[in-house]
KOLFIVEX-353170 format. One record per residue: x, y, z of N, C-alpha, C, CB in turn; residue in one letter. Coordinates in steps of 0.1 Angstrom, whole numbers, plus 5000, padded with zeros to 4 digits. Glycine has a CB too. Example, Ala and Ser with C-alpha at 12.3 -4.5 7.8 and 13.67 -1.06 7.14 Angstrom:
REM KOLFIVEX-353170
513249435078512349555078513249675078511349555090a512849785071513749895071512950005079514149945057s
This chain:
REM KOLFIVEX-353170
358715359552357615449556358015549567356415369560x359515539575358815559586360315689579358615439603x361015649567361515799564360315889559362815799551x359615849550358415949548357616059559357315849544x357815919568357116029584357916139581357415969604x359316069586360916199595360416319584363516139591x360716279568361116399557359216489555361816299537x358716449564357516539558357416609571355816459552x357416529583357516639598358716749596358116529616x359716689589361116739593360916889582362616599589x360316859573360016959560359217049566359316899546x358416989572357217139575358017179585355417119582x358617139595359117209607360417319599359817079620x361117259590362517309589361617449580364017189577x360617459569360117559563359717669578358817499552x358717629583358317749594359417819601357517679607x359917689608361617789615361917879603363517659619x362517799591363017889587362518059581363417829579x361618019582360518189577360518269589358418169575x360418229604360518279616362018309620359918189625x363118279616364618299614364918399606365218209608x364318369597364718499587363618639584364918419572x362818639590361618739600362418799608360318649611x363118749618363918769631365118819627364218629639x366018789616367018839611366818989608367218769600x365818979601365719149596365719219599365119189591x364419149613363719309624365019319633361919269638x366319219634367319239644368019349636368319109648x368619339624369519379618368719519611370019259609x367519569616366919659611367119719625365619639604x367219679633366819769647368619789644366019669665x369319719642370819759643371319849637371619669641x370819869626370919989617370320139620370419939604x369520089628368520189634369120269644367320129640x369920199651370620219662371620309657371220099668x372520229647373720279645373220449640374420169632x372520449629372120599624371620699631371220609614x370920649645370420699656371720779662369720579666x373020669665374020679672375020809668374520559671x375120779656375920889646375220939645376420879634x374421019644373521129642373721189652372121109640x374121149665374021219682375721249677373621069702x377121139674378021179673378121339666378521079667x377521319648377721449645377021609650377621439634x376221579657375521659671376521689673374821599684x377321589681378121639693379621709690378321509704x380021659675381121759668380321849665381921699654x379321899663378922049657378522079675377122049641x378322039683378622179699380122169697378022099723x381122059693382622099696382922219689383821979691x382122269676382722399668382522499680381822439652x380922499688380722629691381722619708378922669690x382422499710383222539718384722579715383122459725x385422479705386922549703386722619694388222469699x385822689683385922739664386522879675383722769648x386022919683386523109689388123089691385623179709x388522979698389823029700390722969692390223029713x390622879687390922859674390722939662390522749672x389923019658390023139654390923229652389423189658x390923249666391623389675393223319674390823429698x393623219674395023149671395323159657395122989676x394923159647395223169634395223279627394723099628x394523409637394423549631395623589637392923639634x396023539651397223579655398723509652397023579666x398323429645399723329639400023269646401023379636x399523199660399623149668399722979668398723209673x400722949659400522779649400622689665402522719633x401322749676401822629691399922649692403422729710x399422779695398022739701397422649697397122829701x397222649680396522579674396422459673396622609666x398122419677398422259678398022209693400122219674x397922279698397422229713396422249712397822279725x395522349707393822289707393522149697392822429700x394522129688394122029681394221899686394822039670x395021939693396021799703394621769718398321909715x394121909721393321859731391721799723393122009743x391521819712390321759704390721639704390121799689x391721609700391921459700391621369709392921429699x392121439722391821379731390321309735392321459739x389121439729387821369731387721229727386621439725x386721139733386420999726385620999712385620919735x384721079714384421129698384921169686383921209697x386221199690387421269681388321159675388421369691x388721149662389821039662390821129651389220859655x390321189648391221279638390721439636391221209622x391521559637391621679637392921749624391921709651x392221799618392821859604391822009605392521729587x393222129608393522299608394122329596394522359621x393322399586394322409578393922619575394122259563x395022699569394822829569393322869559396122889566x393923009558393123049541393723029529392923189538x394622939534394722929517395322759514396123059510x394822709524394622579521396022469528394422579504x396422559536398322479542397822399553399922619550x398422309557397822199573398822329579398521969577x397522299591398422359604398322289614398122499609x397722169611397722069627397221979618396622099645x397521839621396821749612397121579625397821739590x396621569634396521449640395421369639396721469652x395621239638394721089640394521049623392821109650x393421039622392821029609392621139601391620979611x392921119585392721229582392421209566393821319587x391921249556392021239544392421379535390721179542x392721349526393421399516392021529509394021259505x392121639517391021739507391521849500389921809514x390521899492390721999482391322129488389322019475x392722189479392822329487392322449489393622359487x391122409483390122539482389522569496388622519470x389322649506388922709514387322619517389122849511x387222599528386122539532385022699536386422409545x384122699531383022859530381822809538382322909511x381322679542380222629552380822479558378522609543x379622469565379822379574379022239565379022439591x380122109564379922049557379821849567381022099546x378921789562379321689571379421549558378021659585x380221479557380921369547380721279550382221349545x381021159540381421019543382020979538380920929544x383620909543384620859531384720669533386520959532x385320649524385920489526386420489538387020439516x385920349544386420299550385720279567387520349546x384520359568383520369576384220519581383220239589x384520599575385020729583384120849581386520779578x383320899586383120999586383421179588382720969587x383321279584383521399588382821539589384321409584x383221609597382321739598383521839598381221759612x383221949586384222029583383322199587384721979564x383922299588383422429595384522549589383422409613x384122649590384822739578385022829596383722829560x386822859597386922949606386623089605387922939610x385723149614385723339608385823389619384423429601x386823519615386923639627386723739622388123659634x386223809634384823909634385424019640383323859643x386024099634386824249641386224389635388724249638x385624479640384924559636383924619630385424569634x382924479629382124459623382124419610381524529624x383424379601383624239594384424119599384224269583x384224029588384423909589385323879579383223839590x385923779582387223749574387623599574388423839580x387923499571388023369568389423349576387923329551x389723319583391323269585391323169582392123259597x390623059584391122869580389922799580392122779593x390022679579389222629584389422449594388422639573x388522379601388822309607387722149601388822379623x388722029603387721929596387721829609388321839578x386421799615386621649625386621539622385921609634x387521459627386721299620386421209631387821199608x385521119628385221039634385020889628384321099640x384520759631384520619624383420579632385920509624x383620439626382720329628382920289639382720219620x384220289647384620219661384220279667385920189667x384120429669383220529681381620449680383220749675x381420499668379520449670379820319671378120479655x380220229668380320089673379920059688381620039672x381320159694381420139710380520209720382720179716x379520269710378220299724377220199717377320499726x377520139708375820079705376419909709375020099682x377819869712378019739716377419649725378919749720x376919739736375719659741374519619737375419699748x374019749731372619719728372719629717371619849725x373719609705373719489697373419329701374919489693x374519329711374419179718373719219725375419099724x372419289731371019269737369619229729370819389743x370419299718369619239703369419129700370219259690x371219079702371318949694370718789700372818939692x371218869715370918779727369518709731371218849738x368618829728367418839730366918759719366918969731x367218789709366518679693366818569698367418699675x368518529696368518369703367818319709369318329710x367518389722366818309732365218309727367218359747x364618389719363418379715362918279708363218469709x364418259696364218159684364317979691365718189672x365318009701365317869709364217829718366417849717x363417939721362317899731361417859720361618039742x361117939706359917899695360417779692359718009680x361617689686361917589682361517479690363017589679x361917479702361217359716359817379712361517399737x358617449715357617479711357217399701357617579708x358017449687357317399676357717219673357817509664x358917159678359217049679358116969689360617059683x357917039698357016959708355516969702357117039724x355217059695353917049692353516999675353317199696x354716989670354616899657354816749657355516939648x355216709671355916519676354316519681357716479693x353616609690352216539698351016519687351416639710x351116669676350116679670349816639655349916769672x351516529651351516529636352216429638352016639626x353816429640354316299636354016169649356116329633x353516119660352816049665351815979659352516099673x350916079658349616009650349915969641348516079645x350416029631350715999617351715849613351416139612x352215849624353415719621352815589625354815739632x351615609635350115529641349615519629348815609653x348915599621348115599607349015459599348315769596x350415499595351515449584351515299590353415549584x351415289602351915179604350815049604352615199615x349315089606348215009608347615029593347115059620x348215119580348015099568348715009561348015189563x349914979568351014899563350514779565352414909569x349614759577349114569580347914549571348614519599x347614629559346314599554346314469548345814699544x345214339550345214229544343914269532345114099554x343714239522343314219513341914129515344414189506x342314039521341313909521340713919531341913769522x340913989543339914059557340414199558340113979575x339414269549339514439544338814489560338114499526x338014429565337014439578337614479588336314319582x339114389589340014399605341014499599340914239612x340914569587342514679581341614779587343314699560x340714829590340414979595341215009608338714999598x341315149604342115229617341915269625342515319618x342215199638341715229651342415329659341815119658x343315449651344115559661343215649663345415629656x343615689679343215779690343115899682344115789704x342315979678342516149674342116229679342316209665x342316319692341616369699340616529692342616389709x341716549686341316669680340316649663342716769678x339216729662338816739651339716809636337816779654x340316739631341616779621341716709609343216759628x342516749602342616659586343316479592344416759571x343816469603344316319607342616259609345516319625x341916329615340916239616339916229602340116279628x340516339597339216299584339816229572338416459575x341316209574342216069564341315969574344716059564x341615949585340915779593339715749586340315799613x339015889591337015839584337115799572335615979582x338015869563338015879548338415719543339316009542x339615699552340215499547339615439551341315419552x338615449567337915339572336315329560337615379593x335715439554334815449539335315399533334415549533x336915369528337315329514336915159519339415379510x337615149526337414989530335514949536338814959546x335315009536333614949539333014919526332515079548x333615049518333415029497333714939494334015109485x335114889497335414799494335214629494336114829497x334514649506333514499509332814469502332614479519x331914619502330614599491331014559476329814759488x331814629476332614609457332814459456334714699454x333714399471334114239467332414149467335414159482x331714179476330714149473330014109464330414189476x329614239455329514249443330314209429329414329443x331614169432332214109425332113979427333214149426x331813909435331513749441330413689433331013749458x329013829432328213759423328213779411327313779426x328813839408328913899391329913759385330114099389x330913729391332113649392330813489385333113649412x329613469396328813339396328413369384327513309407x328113489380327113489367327613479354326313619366x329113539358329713539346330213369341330913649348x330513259350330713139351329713049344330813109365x328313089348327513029338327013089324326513009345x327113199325326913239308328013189300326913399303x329313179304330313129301329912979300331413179310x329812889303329012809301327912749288328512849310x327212889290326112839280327412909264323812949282x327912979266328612979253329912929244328713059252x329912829254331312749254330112619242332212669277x329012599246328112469246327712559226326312449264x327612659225327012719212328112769206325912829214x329612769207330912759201330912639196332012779211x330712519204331412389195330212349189332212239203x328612429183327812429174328712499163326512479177x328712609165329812719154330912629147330812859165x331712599157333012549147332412399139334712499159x331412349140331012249132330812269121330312199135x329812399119329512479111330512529102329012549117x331612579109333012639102333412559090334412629113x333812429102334712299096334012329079334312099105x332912269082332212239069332412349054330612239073x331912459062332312539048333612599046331612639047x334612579055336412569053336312519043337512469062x336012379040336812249031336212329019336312049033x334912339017334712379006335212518994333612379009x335712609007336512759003337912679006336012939015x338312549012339712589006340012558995340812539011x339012448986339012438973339112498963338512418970x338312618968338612708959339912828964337212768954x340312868972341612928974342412878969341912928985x342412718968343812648965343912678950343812468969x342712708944342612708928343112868925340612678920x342812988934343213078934344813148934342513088941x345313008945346013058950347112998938345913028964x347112918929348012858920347712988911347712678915x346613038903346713128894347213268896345613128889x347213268912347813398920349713378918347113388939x350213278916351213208922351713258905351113038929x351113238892351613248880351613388877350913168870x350713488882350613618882351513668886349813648886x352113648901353213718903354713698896353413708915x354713528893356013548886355813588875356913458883x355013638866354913698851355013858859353113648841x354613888870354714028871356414058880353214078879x356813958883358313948892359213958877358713768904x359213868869359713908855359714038845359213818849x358614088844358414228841359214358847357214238843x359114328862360114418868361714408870359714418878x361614308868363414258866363614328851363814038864x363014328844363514388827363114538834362414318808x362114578836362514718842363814768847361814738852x364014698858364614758866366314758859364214698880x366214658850367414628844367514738836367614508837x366414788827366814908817366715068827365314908801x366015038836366115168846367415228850365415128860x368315118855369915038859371115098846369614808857x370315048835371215098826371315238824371115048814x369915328818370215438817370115538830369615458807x370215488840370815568851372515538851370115508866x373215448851374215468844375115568836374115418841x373815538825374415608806374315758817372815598784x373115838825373215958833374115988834372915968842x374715888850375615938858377115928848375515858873x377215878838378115878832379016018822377715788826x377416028819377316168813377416308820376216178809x377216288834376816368844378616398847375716288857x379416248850380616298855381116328845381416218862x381216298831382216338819381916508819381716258801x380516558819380416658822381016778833379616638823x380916678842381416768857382716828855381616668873x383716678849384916688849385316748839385516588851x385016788828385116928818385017038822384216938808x383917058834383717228843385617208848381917218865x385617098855386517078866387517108858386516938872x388017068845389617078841389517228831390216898829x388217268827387817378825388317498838386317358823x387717488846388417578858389817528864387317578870x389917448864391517418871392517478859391817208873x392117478847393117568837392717678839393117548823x391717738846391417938844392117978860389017998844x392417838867392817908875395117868878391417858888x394517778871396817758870396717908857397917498857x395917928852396718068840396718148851395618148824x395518188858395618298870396718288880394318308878x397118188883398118168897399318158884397717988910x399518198875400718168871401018348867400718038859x399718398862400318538858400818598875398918658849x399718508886400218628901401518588905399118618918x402218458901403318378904404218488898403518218898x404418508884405118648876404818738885404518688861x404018818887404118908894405318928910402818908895x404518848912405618758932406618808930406118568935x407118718918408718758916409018868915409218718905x408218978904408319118905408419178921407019168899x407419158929407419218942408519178950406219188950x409819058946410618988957411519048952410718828958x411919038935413119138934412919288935413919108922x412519338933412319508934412019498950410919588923x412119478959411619468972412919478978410819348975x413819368973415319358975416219508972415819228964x415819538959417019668955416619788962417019718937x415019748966414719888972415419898988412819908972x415519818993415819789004417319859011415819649003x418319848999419619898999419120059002420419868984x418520098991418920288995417920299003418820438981x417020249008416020309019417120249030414120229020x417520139030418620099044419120249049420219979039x420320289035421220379035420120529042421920389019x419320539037418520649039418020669058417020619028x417520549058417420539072419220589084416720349075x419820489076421120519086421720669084422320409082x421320719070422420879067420820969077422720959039x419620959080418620999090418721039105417920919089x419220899108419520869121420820929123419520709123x421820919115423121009119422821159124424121019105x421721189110421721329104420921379127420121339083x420021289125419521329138420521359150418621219143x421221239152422521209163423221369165423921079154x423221399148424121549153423421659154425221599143x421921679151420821759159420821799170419821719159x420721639174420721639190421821729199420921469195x422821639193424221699199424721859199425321639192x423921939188424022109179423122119195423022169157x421222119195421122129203421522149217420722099200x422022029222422422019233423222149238423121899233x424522139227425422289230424822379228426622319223x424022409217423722539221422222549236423122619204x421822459240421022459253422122519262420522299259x423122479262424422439273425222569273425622299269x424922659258425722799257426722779252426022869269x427522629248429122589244428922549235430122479250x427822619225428622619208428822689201428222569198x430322629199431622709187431022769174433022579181x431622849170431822869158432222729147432722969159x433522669153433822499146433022409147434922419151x432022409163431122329161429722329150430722319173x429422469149428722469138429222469124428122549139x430022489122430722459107430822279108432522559105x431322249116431322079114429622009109431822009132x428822079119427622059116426922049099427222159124x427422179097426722199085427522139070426522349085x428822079078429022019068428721889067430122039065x428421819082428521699083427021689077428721629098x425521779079424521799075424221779058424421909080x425121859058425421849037425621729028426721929032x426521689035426721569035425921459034427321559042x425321459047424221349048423121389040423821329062x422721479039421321499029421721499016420421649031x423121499008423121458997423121318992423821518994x423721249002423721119006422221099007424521099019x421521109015419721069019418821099005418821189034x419321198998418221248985418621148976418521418977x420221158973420321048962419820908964421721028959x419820828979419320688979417520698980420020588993x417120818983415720848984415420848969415220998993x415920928957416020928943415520818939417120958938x416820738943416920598935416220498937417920528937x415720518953414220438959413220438950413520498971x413020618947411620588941411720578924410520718946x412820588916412620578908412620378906413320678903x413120348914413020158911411320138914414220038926x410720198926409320228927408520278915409220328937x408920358911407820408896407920328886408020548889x409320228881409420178875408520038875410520188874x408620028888407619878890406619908893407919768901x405920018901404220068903403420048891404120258907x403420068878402720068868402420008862402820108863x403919858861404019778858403319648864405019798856x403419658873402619578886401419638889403419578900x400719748884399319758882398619738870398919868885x399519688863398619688848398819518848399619798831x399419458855399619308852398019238862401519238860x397419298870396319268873394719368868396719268887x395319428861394119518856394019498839394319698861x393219488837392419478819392219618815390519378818x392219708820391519838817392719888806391019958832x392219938795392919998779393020138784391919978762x394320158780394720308780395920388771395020318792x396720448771397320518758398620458766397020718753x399620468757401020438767401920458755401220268776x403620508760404520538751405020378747405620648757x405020318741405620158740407320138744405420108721x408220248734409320238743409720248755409920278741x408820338764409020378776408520238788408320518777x407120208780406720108789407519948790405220088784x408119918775408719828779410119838789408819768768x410819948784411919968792411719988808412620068787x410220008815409820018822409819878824409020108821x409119768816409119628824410419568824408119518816x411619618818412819538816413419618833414019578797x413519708833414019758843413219708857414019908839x411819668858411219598870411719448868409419608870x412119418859412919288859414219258862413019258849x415019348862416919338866417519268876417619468868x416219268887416519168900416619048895415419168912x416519008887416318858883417218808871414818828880x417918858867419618878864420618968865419818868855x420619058879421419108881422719018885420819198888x422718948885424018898894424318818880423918788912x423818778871424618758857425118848845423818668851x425918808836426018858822424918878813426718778814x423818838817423018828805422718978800421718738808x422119008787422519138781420919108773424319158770x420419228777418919268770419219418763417419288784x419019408747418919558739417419548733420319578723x416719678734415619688730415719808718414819718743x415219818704415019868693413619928691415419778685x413220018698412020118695411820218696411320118699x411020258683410820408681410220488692410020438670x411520608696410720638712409220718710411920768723x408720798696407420818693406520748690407320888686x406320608696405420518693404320498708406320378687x403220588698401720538707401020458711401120548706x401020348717399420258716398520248724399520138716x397120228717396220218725395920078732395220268719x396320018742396119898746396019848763397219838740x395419738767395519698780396919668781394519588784x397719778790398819728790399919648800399119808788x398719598809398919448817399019288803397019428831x398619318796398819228781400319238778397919288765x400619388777402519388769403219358785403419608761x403019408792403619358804403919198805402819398815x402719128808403118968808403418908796402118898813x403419018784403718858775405518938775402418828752x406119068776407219078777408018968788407219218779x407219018798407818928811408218768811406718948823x407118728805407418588802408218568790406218518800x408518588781409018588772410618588778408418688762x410918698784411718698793412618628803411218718796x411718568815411918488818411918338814411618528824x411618308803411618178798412818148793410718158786x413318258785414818308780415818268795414918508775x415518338804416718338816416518208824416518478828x415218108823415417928831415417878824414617848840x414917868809415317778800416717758792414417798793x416417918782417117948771418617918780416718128763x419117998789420018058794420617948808419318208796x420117828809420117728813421717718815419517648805x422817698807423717618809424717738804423717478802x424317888805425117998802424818098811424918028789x425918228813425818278821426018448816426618208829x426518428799426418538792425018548781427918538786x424118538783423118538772422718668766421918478777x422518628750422018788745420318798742422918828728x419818888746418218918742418219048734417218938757x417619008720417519138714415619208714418219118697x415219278715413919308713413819408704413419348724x413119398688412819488681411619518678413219478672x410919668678409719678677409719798665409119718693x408419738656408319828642406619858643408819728626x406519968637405220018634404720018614405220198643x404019978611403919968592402119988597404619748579x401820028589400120038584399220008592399619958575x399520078606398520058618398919938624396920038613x400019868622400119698627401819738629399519518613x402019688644402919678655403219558655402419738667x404919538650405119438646406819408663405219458626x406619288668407619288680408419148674406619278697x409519178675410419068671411619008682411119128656x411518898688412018878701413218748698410718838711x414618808699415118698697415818658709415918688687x416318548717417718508722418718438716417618438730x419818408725420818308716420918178723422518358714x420218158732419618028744420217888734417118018748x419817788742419617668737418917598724419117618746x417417688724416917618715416117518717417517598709x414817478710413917388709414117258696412717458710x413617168698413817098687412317068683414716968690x411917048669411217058663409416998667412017008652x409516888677408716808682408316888700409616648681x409116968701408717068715408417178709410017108727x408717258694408717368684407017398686409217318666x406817298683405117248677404017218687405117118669x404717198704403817228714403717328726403817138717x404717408717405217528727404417608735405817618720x402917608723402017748728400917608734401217898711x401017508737399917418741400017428756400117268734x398617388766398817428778399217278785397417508783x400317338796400917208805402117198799400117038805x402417238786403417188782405117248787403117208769x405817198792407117228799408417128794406917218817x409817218792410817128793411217138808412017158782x410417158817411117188832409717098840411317418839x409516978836408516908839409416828856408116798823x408416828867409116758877410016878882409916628872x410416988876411617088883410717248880413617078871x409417188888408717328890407917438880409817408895x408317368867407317418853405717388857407817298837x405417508853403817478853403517458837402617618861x404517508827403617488814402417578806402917368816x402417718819401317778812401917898808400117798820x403517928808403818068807403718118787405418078815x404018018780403518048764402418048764403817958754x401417958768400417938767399318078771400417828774x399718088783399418228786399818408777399918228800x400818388768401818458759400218438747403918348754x400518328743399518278731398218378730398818108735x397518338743395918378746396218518750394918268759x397018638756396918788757397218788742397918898767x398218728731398118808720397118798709399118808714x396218678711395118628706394018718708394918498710x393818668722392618748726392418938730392418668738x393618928738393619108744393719188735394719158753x395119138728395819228717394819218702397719148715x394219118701393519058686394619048677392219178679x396118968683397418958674397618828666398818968684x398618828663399118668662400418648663398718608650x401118568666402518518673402618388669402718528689x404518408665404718298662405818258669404618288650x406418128666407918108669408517998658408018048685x409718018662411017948650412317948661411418078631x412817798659413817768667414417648664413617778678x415817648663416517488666417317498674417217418655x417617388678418517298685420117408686418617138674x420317468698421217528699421417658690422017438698x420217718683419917838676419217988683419117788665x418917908698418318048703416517998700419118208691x415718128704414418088701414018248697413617998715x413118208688412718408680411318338686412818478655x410618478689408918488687408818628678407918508704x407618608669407318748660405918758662407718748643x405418868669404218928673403319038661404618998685x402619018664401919108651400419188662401318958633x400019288660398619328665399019478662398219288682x397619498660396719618654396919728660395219598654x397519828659397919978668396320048671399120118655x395820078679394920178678395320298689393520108681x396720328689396720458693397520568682397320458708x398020598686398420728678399920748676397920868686x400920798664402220838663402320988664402920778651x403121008676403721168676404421218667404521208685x
């Protein structure tokens, strides 16, 4: 109890001080500011009488070129205590004296009298010099003062700490005060109250009233009156509870005496209703197991064909599932073909752009160097003939590997946009395939193998020609990891015929060969002799479905055992012969 006293005296006292502290804070630190702007305000006063004492002959020193005067009037400004920095500068913006403090200004001519403030507590008053000969006026210079915070500081240093001094001793005279008159008039009494409430007995409520002194009429005396009423109620209350307590003892009484009439009563007609319960309760007993049995066969056929469902549900799912897991190995297998496209043609291009960059960079090296001499005035006649031959040189050099860049680029640009696009369009057929054989060469350049193609170069078709692309490409490459397996000289022939609107493609190698039992699952999907060594199995398969579906063709194949492998293509021309 007696922390309760400390934290509620100690709370009200620490709130008041503190409101009277920080009251006191403000009106100090408001009068100090008051001071200060008071102070400076007299400072820049007293730099604007310094103009109308040195601006004349300082004037009269810069119309006469007089730079020693000037620096000795500047030198004696300094000297004032108001003064901490002096900056003279002409008409056209040059220092001609620059001592103490000084900041960096614009060299435009000062035209009035200006007063500043910069970083750092500095302030200034700047004044435009004029001399007055004949009844005009003429600008010679002008002059900037400065002054700071340490000047106004050092006249208001007293009156601060008279400020400050004075509050202290105000705030320490109010605190004794308010300590002394919150211990007589609150925590005393109050700890008198806590402590004669703490001896309250229960069982003599009569002797717990509060006998503390309160001189003053206040909320302490009207808690006393207020407890010493609770407890006078309280007598009455036990009082009244004493007899209520008697009364309730004997009604209690008389119904204790008309209870054990009741349960006699009970007994009797129990026995007779448990007779019959008991009869109830056996036909209740046959009901539920006839109805516990009923639900067991429910729940058993419920059981089953939730089963037969979920059975149906997954056979289902997993048809979506191997349904899409095949739409998507055909798709990752035509972008896999492609890859390859982008890795080798990426490679050849690389060589003449290399060369291109280095015959550039030379070409620059001797720019630089032409320049230089002729900057320098020392270039020859030989030096420019070297030039222009070395020049010639290199740009025939840069055009040809720039040539060759982009024609490996056009050859694969079209080819590699039509392998991701479906859209039908006209195309020359000899040109386009020799276009896909030629985006292919990275991928047996470093062998023998030998591709001849046989087509009429006036042959038109109308077709998506991302279809001839991948089924060429694969066809292709099946030849160069399968066919071409355990050889390093392979032959590929390609023949293409046109008869009665129907474009007929005849694809042979001289490879390995299939045997009759792989013959017959060639165009089936998954199927691979490179099973475990990176075969996905969909590259015929994918061959199959563009000539089936894109083309509306049909394709076949024939092969044995060390005979090479043919495919013969068949589909419907719908473009045109030149």
């Amino acid at each position: 109890m007696a922390a309760v006293k400390t934290g509620l005296s100690r709370k009200l006292l620490t709130r008041v001080l503190s409101v009277y502290f920080i009251l006191t804070l403000i009106v100090t630190v408001g009068q100090i500011f008051t001071e200060y702007l008071s102070t400076k305000d007299h400072v820049e006063d007293e730099l604007q009488t310094l103009k109308n004492t040195f601006s004349t002959s300082l004037t009269r020193a810069l119309w006469e070129l007089n730079t020693e005067q000037a620096n000795s009037i500047a030198e004696g400004l300094l000297e004032l205590p108001i003064v901490e920095g002096v900056q003279v500068r002409d008409e056209n913006g040059n220092q001609i004296a620059d001592y103490g403090l000084s900041i960096q200004r614009p060299r435009s001519p000062i035209e009035e009298e200006l007063i500043e403030d910069h970083p750092g507590g500095i302030f200034s008053y700047s004044f435009p010099l004029i001399f007055k000969f004949s009844g005009r006026e003429s600008t010679v210079g002008d002059v900037t003062l400065y002054s700071s915070f340490d000047t106004i500081f050092g006249r208001i240093e007293i009156g601060i700490f008279f400020l400050i001094g004075n509050a202290l001793i105000k705030t320490t005279f109010l605190v004794f005060l308010f300590m002394t008159a919150f211990r007589t008039m609150l925590s005393e009494p109050l700890a008198e109250i806590i402590h004669q409430m703490e001896g309250f007995d229960p069982l003599h409520p009569n002797e717990s009233k509060l006998s503390v002194k309160i001189n003053d009429d206040n909320e302490l005396l009207q808690l006393k009156e207020s407890y010493n009423n609770v407890i006078d109620d309280l007598i009455v209350s036990n009082n009244k509870l004493t007899n209520a307590q008697d009364q309730l003892s004997h009604a209690n009484k008389k119904l204790d005496d008309q209870n054990l009439i009741l349960e006699q009563e009970v007994a009797k007609k129990t026995s007779s209703l448990s007779q019959i319960m008991l009869s109830l309760e056996q036909q209740k007993d046959e009901l539920i197991a006839n109805q516990r049995e009923l639900r067991q066969e429910n729940e058993n056929r419920q059981y089953i064909e939730d089963e037969l469902r979920k059975r149906n549900a997954e056979l289902a799912n997993s048809m979506g599932n191997l349904q899409l897991a095949k739409d998507q190995l055909v798709e990752s297998e035509r972008m896999a073909s492609l890859g390859g496209l982008v890795a080798g043609i990426t490679h050849d291009v690389n060589t003449p752009l290399g060369v291109g960059v280095t015959a550039a960079s030379f070409l620059q090296e001797r720019l630089d160097n032409l320049k230089t001499s002729f900057e320098e005035k020392s270039l020859t006649t030989k030096n420019m003939e070297n030039f222009i031959n070395e020049a010639e040189q290199t740009a025939n050099l840069l055009l040809t590997n720039l040539n060759r860049a982009s024609e490996l680029i056009a050859s694969f640009k079209q080819v590699a946009v039509d392998q991701t696009s479906e859209t039908e369009r006209e195309i020359n057929l000899n040109d386009y395939i020799r276009d896909i054989i030629k985006s292919l060469k990275p991928s047996f350049k470093h062998s023998n193998h030998e591709i001849v193609v046989n087509c009429p170069e006036d042959l038109y078709i109308r077709c998506a020609p991302g279809a001839i692309a991948q089924i060429v490409t694969n066809m292709i490459v099946n030849s160069l990891v399968h066919g071409f397996e355990d050889t390093n000289d392979g032959k590929i022939s390609l023949d293409v015929s046109a008869d009665n609107n129907t474009i007929e493609m005849r694809y042979r190698d001289n490879g390995k060969g299939l045997s009759n039992d792989d013959l017959d699952k060639l165009f089936d999907a998954f199927f691979t002799t490179k099973r475990g060594e990176g075969g996905s199995g969909l590259g015929t398969h994918i061959m199959y479905n563009l000539v089936t579906q894109s083309l509306s063709g049909h394709i076949e194949a024939q092969s044995k055992p060390g005979d090479g492998l043919q495919y013969t293509i068949r589909f419907p021309m719908k473009g045109k012969q030149a």
